[in-house]
HTML snippet that shows the backbone in 3Dmol.js (N, CA, C, O; Angstrom):
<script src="https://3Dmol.org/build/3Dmol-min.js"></script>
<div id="view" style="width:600px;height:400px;position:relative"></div>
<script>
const pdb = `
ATOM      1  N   UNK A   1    -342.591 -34.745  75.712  1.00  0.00           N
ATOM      2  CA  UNK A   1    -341.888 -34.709  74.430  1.00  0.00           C
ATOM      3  C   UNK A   1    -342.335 -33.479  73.642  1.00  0.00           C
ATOM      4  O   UNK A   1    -343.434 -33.016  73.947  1.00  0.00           O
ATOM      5  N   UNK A   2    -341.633 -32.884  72.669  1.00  0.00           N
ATOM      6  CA  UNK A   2    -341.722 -31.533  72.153  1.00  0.00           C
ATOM      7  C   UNK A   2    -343.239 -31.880  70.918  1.00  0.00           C
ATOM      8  O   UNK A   2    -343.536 -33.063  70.750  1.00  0.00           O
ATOM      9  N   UNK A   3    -343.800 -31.133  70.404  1.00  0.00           N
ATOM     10  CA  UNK A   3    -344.495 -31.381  69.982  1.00  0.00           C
ATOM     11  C   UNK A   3    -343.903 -31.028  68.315  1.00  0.00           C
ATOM     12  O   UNK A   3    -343.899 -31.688  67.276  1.00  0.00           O
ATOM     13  N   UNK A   4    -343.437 -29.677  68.675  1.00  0.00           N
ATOM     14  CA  UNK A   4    -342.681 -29.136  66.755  1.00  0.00           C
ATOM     15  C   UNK A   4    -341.206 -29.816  66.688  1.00  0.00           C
ATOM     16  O   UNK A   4    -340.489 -30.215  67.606  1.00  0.00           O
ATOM     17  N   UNK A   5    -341.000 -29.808  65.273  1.00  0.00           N
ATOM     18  CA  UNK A   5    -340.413 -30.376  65.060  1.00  0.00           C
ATOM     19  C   UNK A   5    -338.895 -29.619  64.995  1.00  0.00           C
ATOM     20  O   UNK A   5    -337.844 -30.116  64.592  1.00  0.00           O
ATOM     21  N   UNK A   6    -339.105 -28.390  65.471  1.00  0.00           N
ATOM     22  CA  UNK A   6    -338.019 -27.424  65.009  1.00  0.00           C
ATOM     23  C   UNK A   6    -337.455 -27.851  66.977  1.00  0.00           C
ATOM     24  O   UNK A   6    -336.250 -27.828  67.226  1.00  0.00           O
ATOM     25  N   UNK A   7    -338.367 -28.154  68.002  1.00  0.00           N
ATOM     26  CA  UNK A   7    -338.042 -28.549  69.299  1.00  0.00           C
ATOM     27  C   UNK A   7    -336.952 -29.532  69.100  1.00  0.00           C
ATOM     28  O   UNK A   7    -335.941 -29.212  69.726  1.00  0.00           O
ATOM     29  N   UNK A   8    -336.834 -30.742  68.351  1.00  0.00           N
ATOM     30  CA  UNK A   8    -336.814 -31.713  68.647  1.00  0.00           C
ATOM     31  C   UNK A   8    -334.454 -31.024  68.087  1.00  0.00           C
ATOM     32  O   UNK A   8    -333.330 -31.344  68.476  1.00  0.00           O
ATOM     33  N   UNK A   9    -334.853 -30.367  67.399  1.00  0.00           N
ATOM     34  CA  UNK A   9    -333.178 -29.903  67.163  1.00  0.00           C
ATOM     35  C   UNK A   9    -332.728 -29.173  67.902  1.00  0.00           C
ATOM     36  O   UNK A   9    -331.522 -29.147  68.148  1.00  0.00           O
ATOM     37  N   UNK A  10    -333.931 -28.093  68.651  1.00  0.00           N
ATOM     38  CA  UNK A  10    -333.378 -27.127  69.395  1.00  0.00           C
ATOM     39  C   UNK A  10    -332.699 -28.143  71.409  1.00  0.00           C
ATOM     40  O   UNK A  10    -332.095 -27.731  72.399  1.00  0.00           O
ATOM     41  N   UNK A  11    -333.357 -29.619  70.958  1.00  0.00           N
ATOM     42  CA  UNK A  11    -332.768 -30.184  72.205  1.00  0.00           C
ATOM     43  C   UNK A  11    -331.617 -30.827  71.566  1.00  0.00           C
ATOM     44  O   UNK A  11    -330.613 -31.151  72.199  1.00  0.00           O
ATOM     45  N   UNK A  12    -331.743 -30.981  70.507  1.00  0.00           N
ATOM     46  CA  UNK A  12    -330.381 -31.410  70.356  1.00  0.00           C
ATOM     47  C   UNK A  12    -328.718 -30.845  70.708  1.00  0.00           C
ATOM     48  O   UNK A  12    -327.694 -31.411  71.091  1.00  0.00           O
ATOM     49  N   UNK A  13    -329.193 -28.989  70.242  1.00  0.00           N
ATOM     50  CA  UNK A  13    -328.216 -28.179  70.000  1.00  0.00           C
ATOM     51  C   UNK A  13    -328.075 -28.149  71.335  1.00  0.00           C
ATOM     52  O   UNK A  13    -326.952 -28.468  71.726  1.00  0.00           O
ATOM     53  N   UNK A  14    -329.035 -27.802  72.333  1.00  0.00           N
ATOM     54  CA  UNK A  14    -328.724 -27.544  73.770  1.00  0.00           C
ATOM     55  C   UNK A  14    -328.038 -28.931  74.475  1.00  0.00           C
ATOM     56  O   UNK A  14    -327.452 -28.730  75.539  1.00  0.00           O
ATOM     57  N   UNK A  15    -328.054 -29.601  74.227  1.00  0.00           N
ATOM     58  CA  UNK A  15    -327.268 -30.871  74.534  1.00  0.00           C
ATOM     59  C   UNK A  15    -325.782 -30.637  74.206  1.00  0.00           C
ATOM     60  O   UNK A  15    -324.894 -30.612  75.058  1.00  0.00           O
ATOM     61  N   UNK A  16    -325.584 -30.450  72.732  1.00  0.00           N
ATOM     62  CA  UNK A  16    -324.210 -29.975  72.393  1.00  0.00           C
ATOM     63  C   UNK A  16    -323.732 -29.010  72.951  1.00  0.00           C
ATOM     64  O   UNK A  16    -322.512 -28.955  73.101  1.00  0.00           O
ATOM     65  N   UNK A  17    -324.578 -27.978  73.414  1.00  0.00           N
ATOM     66  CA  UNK A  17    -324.107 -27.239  73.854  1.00  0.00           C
ATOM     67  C   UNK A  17    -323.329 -27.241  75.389  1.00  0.00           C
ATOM     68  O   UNK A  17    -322.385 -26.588  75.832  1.00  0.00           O
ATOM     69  N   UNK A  18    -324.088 -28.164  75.894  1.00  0.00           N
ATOM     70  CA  UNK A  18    -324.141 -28.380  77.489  1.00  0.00           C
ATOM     71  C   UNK A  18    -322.443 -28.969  77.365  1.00  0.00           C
ATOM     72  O   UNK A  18    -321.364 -28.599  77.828  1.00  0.00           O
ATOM     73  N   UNK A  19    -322.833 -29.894  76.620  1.00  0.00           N
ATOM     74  CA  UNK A  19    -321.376 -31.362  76.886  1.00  0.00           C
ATOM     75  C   UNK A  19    -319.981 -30.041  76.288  1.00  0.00           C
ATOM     76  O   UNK A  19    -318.831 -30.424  76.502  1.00  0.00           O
ATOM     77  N   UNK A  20    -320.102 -28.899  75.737  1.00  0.00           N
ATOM     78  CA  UNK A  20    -318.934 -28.314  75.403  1.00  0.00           C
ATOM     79  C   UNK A  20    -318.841 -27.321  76.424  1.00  0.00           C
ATOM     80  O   UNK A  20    -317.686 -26.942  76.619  1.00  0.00           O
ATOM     81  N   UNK A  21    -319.777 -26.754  77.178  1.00  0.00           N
ATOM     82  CA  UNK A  21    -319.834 -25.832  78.169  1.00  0.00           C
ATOM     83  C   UNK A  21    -319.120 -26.594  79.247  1.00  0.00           C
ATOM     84  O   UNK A  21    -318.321 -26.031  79.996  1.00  0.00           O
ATOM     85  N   UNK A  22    -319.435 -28.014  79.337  1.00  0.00           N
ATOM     86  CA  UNK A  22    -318.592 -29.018  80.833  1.00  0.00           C
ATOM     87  C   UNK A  22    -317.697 -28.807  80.256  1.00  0.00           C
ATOM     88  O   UNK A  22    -317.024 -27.922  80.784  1.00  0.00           O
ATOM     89  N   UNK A  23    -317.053 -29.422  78.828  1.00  0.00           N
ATOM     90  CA  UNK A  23    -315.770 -29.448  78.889  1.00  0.00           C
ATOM     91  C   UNK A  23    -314.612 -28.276  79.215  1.00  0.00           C
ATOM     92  O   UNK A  23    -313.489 -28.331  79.715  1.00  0.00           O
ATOM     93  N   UNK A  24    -315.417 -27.220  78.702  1.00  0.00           N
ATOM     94  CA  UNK A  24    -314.414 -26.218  79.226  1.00  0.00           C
ATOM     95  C   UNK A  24    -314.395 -25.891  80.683  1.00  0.00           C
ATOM     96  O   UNK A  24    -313.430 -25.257  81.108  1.00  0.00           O
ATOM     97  N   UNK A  25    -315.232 -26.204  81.396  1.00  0.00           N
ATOM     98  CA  UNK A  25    -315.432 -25.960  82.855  1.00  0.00           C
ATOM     99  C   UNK A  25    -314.551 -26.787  83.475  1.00  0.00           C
ATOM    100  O   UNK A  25    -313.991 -26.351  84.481  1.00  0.00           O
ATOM    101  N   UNK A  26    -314.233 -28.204  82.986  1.00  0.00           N
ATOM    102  CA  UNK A  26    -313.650 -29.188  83.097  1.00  0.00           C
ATOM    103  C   UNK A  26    -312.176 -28.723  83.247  1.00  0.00           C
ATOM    104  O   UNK A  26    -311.556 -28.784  84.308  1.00  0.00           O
ATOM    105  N   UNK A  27    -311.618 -28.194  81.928  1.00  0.00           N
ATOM    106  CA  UNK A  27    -310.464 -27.439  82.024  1.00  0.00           C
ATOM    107  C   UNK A  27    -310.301 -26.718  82.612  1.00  0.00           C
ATOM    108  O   UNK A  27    -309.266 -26.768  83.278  1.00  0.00           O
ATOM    109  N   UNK A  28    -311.077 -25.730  82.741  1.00  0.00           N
ATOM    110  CA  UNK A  28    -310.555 -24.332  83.664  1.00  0.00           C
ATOM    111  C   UNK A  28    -310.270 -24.721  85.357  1.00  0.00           C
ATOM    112  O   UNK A  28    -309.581 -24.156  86.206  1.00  0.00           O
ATOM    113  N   UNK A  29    -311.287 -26.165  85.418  1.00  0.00           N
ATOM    114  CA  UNK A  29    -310.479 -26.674  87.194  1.00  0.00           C
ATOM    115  C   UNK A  29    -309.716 -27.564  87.409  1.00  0.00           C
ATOM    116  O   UNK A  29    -309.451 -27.982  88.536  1.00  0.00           O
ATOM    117  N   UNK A  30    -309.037 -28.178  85.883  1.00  0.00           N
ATOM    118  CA  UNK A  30    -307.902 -28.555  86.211  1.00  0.00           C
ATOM    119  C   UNK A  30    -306.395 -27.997  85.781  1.00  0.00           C
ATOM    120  O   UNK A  30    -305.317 -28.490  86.110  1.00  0.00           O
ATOM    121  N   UNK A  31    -306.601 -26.971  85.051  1.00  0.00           N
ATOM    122  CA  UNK A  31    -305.893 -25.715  84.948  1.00  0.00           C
ATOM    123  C   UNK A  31    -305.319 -24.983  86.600  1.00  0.00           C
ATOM    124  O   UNK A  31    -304.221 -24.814  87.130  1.00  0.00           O
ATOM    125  N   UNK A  32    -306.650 -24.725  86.949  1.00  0.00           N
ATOM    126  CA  UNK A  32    -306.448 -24.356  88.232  1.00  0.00           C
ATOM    127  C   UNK A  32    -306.041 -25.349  89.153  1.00  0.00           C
ATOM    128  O   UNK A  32    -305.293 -25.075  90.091  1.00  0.00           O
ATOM    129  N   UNK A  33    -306.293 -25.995  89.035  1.00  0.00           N
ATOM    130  CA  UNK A  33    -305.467 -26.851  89.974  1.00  0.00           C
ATOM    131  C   UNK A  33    -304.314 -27.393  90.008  1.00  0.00           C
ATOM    132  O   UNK A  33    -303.738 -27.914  90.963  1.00  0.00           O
ATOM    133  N   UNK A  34    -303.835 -27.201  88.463  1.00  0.00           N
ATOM    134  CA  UNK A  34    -302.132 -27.516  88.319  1.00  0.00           C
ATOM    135  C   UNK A  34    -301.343 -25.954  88.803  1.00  0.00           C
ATOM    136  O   UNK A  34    -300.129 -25.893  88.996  1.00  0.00           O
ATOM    137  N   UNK A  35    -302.364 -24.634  88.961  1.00  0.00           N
ATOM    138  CA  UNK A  35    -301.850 -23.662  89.163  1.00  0.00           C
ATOM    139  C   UNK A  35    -301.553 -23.518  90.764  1.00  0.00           C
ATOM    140  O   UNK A  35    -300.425 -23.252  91.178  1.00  0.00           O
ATOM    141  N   UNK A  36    -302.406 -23.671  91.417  1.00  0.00           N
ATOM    142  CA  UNK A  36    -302.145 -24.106  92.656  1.00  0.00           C
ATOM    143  C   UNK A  36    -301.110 -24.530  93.353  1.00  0.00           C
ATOM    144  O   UNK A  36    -300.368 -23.951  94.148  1.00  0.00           O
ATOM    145  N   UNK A  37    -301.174 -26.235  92.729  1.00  0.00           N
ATOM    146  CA  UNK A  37    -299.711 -26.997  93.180  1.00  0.00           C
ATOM    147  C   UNK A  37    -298.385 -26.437  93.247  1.00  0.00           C
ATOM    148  O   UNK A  37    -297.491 -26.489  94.092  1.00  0.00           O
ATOM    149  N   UNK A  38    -298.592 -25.508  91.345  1.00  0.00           N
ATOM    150  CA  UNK A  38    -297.133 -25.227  91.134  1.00  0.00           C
ATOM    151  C   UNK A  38    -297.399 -23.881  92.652  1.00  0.00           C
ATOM    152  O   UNK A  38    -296.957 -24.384  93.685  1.00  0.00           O
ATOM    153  N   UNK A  39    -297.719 -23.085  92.790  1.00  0.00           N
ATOM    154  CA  UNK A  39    -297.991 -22.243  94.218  1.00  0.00           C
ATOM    155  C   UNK A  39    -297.792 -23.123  95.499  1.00  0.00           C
ATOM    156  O   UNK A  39    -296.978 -22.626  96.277  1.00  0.00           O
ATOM    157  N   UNK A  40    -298.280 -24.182  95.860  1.00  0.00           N
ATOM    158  CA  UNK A  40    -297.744 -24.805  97.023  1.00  0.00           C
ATOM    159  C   UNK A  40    -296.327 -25.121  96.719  1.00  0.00           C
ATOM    160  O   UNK A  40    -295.653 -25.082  97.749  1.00  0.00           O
ATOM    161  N   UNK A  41    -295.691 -25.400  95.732  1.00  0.00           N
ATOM    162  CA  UNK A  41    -294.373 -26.252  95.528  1.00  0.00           C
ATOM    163  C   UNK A  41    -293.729 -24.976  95.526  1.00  0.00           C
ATOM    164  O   UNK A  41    -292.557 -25.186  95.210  1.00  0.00           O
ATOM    165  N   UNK A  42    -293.893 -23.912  95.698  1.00  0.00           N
ATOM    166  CA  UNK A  42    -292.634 -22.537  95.347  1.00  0.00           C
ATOM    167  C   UNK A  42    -292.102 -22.343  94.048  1.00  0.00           C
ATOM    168  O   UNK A  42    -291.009 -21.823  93.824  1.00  0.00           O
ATOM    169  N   UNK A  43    -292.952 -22.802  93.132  1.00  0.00           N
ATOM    170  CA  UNK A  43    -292.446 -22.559  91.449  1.00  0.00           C
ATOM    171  C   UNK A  43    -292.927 -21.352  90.866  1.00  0.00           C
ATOM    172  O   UNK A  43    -293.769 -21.402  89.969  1.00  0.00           O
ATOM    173  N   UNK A  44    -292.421 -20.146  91.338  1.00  0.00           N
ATOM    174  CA  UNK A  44    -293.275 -19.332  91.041  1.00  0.00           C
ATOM    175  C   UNK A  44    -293.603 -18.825  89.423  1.00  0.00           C
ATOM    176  O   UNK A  44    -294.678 -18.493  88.923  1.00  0.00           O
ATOM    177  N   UNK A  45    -292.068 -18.914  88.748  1.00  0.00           N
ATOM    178  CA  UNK A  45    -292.034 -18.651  87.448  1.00  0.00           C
ATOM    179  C   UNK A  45    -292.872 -19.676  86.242  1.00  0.00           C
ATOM    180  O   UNK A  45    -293.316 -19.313  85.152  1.00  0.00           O
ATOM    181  N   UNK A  46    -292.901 -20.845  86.764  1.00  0.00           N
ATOM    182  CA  UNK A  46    -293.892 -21.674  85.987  1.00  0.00           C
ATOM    183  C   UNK A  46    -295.216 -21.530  86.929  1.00  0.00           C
ATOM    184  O   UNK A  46    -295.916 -22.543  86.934  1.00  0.00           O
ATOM    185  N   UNK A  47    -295.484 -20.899  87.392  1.00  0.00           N
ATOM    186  CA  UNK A  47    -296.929 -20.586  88.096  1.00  0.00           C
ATOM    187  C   UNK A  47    -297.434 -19.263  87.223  1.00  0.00           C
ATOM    188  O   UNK A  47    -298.541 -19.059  86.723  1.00  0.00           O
ATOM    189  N   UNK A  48    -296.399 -18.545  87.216  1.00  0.00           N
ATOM    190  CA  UNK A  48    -296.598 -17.310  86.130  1.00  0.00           C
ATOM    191  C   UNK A  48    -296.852 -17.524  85.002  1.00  0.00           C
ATOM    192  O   UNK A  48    -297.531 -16.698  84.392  1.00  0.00           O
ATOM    193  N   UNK A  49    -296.464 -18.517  84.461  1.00  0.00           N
ATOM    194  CA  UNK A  49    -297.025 -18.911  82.956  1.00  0.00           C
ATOM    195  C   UNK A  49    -297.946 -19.650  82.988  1.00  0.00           C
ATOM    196  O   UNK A  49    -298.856 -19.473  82.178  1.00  0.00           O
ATOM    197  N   UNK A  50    -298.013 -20.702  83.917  1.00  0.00           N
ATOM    198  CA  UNK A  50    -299.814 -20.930  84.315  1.00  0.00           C
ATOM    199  C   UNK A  50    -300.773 -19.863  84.289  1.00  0.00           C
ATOM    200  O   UNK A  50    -301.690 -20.112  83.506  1.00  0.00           O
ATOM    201  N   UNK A  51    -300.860 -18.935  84.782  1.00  0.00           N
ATOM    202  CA  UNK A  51    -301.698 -17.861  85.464  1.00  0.00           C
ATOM    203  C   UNK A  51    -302.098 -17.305  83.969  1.00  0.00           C
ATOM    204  O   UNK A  51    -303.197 -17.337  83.417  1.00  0.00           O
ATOM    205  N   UNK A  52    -301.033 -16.862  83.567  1.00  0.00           N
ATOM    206  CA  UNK A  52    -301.592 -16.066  82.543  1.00  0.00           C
ATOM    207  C   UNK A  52    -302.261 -16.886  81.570  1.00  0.00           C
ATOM    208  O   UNK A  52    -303.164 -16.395  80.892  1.00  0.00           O
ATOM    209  N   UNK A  53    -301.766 -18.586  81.373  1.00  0.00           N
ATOM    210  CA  UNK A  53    -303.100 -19.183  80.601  1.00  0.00           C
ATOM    211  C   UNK A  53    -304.334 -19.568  80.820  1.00  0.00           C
ATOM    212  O   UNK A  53    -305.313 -19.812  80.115  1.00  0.00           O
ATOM    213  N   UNK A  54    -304.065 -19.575  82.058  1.00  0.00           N
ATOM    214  CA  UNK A  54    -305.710 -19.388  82.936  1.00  0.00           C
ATOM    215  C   UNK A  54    -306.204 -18.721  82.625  1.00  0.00           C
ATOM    216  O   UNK A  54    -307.250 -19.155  82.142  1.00  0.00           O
ATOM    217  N   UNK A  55    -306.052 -16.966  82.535  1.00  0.00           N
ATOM    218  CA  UNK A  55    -306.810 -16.020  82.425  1.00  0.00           C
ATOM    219  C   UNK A  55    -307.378 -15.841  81.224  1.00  0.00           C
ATOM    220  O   UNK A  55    -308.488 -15.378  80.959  1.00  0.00           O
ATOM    221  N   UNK A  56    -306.399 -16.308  80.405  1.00  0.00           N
ATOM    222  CA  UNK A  56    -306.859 -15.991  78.781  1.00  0.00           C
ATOM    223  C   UNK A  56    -308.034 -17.081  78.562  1.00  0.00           C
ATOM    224  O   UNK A  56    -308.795 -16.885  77.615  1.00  0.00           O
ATOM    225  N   UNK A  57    -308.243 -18.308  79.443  1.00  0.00           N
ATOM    226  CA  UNK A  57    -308.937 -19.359  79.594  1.00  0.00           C
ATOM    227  C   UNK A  57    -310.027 -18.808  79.767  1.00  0.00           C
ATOM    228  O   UNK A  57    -311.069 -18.880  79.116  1.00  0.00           O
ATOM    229  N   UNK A  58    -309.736 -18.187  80.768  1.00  0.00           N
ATOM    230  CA  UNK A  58    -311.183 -17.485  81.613  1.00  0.00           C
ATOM    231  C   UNK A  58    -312.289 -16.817  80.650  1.00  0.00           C
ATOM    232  O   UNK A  58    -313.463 -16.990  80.325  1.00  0.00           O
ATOM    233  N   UNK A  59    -310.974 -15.760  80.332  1.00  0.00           N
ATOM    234  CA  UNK A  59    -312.170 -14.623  79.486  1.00  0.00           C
ATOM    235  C   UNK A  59    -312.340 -15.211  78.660  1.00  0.00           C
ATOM    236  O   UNK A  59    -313.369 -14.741  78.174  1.00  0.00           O
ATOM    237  N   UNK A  60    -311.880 -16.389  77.794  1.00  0.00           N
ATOM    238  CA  UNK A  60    -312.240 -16.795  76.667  1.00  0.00           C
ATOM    239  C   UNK A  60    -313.953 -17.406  76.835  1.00  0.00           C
ATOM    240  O   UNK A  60    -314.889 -17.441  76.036  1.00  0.00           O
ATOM    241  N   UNK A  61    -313.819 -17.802  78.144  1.00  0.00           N
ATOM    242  CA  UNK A  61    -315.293 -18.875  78.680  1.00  0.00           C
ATOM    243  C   UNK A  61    -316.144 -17.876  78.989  1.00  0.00           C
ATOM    244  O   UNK A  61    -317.316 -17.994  78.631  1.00  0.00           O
ATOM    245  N   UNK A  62    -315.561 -16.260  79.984  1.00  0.00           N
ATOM    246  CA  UNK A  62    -316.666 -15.430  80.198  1.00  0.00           C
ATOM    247  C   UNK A  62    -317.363 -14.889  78.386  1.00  0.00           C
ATOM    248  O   UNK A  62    -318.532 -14.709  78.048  1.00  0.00           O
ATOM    249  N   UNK A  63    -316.181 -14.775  77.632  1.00  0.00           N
ATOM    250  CA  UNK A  63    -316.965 -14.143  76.206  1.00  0.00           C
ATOM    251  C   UNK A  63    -317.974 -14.945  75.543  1.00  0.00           C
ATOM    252  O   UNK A  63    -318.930 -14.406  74.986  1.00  0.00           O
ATOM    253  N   UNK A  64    -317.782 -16.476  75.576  1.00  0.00           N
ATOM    254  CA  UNK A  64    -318.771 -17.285  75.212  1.00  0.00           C
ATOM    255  C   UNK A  64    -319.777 -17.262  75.895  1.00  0.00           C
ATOM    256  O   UNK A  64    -320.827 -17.643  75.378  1.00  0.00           O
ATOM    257  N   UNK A  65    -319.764 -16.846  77.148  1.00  0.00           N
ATOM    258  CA  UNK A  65    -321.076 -16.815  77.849  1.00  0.00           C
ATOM    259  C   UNK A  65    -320.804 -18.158  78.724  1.00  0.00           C
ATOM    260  O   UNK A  65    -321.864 -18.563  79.202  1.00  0.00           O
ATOM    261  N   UNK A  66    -319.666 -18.979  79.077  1.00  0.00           N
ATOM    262  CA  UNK A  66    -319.769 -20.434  79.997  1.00  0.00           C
ATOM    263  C   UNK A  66    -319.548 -19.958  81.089  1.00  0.00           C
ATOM    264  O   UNK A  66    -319.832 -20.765  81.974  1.00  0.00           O
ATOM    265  N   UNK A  67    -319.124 -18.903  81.503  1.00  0.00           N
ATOM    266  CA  UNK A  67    -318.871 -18.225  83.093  1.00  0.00           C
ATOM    267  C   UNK A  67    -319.315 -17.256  82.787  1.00  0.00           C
ATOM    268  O   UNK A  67    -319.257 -16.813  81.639  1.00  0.00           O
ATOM    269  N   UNK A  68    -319.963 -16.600  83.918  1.00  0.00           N
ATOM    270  CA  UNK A  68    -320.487 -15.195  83.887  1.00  0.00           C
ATOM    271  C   UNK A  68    -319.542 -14.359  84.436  1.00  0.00           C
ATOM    272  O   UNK A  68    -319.148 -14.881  85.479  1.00  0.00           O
ATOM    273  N   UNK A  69    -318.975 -13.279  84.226  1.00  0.00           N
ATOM    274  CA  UNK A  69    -318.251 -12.047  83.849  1.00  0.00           C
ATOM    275  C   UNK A  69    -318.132 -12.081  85.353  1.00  0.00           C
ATOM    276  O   UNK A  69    -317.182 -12.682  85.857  1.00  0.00           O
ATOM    277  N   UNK A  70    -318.845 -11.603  85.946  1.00  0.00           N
ATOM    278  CA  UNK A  70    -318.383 -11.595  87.468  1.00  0.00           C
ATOM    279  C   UNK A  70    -317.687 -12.725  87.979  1.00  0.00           C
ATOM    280  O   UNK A  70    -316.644 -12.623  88.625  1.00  0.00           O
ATOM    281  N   UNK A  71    -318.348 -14.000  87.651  1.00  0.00           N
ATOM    282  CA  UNK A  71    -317.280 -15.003  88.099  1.00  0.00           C
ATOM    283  C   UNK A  71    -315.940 -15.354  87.734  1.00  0.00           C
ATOM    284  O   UNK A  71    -315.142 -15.963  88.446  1.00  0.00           O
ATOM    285  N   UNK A  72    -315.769 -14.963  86.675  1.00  0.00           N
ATOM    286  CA  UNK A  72    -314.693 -14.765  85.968  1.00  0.00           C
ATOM    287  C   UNK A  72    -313.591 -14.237  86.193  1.00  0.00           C
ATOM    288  O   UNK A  72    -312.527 -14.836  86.035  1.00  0.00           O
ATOM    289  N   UNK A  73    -313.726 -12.599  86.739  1.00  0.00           N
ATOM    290  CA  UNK A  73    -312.851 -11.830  86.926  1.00  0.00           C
ATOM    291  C   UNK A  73    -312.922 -11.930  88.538  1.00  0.00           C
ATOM    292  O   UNK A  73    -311.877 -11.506  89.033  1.00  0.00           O
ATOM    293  N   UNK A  74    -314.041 -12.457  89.678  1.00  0.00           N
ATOM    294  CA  UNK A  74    -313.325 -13.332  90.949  1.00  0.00           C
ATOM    295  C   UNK A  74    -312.962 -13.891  91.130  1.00  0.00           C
ATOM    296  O   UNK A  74    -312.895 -14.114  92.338  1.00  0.00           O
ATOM    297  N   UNK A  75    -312.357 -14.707  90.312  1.00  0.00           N
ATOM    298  CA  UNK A  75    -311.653 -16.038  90.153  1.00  0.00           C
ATOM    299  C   UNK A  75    -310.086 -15.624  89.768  1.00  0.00           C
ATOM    300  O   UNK A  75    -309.042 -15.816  90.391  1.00  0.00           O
ATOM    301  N   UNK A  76    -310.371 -14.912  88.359  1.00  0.00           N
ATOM    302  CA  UNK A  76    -308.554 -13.771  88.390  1.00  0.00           C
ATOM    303  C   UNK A  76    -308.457 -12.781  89.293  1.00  0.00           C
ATOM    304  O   UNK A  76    -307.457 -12.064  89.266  1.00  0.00           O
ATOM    305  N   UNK A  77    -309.242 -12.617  90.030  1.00  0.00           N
ATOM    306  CA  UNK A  77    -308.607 -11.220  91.156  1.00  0.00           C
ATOM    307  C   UNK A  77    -308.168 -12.164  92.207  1.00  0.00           C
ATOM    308  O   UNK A  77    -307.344 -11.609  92.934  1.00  0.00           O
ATOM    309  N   UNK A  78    -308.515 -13.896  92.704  1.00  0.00           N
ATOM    310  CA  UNK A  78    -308.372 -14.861  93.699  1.00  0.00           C
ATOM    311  C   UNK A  78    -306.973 -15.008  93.254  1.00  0.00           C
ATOM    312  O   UNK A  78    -306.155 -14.818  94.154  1.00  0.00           O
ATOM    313  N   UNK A  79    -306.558 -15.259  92.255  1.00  0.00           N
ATOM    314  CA  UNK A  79    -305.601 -16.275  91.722  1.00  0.00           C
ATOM    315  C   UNK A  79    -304.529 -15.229  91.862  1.00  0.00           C
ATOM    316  O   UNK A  79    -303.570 -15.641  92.515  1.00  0.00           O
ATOM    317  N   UNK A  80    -304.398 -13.692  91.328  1.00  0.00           N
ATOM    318  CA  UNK A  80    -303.728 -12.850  91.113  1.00  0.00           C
ATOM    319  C   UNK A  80    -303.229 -12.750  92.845  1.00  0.00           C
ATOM    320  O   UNK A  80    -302.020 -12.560  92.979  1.00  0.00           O
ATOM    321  N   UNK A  81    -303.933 -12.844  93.977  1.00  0.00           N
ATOM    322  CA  UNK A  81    -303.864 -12.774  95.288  1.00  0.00           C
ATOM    323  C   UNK A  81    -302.733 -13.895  95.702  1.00  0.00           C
ATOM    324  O   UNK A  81    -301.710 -13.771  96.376  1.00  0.00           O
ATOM    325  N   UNK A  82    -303.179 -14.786  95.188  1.00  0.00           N
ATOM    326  CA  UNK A  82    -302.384 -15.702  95.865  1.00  0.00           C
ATOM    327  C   UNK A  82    -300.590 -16.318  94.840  1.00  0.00           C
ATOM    328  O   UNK A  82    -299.841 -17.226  95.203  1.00  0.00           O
ATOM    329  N   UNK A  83    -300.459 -15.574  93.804  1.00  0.00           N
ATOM    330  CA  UNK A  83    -299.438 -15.559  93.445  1.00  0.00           C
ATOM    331  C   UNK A  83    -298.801 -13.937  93.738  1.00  0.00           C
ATOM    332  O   UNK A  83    -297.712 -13.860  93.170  1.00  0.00           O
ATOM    333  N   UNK A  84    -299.046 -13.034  94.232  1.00  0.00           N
ATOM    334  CA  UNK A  84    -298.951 -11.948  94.764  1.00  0.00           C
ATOM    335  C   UNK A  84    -297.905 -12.539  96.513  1.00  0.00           C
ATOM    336  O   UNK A  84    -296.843 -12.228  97.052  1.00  0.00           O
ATOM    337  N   UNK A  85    -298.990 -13.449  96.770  1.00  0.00           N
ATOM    338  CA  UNK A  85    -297.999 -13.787  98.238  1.00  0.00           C
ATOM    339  C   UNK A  85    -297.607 -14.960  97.975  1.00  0.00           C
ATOM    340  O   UNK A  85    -297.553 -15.755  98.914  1.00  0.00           O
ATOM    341  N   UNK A  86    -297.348 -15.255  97.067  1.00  0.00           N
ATOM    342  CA  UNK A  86    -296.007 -16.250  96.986  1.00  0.00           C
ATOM    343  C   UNK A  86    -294.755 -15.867  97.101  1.00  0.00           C
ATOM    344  O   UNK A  86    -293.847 -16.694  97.024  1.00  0.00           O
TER     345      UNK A  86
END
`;
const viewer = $3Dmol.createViewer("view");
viewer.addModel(pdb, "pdb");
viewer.setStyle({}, {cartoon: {color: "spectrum"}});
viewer.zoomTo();
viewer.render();
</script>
């Protein structure tokens, strides 16, 4: 257990922090995964408007710091690939 008392908030905040970092992680793979489907089903034009809210998803999570920058932009260079060969 923390001994100061300034610990005992700084676990708090990191807690909050954690449960909002899942949630967006949460989204971004089921985002992706409705992006997908619409890609298996041949929808390409509503896959296109998926995509691009993904991405804005993305960087929004790499700027907060919930994905790291590299993972981020391998994940839009993956996605950009596979609506490319659709």
């Amino acid at each position: 257990m923390p001994i100061l008392h300034a610990s005992y908030k700084d676990i708090k905040q990191s807690a909050k922090r954690g449960l909002r970092n899942q949630s967006v992680k949460s989204e971004l793979k089921t985002e992706t995964k409705k992006f997908l489907d619409l890609i298996s089903s041949k929808k390409t034009d509503e896959a296109k408007k998926q995509l691009t809210y993904l991405i804005t998803q993305l960087d929004k999570a790499q700027s907060k710091g919930i994905v790291h920058k590299n993972t981020a932009s391998r994940k839009i260079s993956r996605l950009m690939k596979k609506i490319k060969a659709a």
